[in-house]
C-alpha angles and dihedrals in degrees: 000000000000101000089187100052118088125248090238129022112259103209091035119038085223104137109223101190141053134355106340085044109156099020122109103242098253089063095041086055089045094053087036091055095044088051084053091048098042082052090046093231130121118249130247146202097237097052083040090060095042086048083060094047087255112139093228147344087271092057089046092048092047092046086059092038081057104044092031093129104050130073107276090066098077089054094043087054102050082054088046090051088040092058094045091044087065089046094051088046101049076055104055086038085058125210148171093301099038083147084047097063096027083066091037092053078039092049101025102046103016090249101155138177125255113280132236094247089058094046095046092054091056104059083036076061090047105042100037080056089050094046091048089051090055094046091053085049094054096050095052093049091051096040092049102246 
C-alpha cells in the first residue's frame, strides 16, 4: 500500500489516502466538517486524522511538525483551528458537559488555565503597592506631615 508515500501530498496539499483521497486538504476539512454538522457532533482531531488515512492524531501531528515548512502546513492549520474554533464555540454556547470540552480544548489544542504562578504574582503586585502606600503613611504620620 506504498509505505513510503505521504498521506497528503506535501507540495501539494492533495491527500493520497483514505477517505478524503484525491481533496486538497482545505476541501477534505470542509466535507469532513459538514458531515460533522449534518451529524450534529463536534468534530475531533482524531476522527480528522483518520479522515486523512493518518493512525492516529500523533501520526497526523508528526506528519505537520515534519513538512512545516511546504506547502500542505497552512492548510493543515486552518483545519486544525477550525476544528478548534467548534470546540471553543460548543464551550461559550454551554451544555450539559461544559468540564468535558474545556479538557478536550485543554488536551486537544494545549489551552491551558492560568497558572499559579501567574495568579500568585499578581496579588504579590497588588499587596507589595498596598504595603508601600501604608509605609509611606506611616512615615509621614511619624514624621508629622
Amino acid at each position: 500500500m506504498g509505505g513510503n508515500k505521504p498521506l497528503i501530498d506535501p507540495e501539494t496539499a492533495i491527500v493520497t489516502r483514505g477517505k478524503a483521497e484525491g481533496l486538497h486538504v482545505d476541501d477534505a476539512c470542509e466535507a469532513y466538517l459538514a458531515r460533522c454538522e449534518s451529524l450534529s457532533e463536534l468534530p475531533t482531531l482524531v476522527e480528522w486524522a483518520l479522515e486523512l488515512g493518518y493512525s492516529s492524531a500523533q501520526a497526523m501531528g508528526d506528519f505537520e511538525r515534519k513538512h512545516c515548512a511546504t506547502p500542505c502546513a497552512p492548510p493543515l492549520k486552518r483545519a486544525r483551528a477550525k476544528i478548534e474554533n467548534k470546540w471553543a464555540k460548543a464551550v461559550s454556547v454551554g451544555g450539559n458537559n461544559q468540564a468535558g470540552l474545556i479538557f478536550g480544548l485543554k488536551n486537544m489544542f494545549n489551552w491551558r488555565d492560568k497558572s499559579d504562578d501567574e495568579l500568585r504574582q499578581s496579588v504579590v503586585i497588588t499587596l507589595s503597592d498596598e504595603v508601600s502606600s501604608a509605609i509611606e503613611r506611616l512615615a509621614e504620620t511619624l514624621l508629622g506631615r
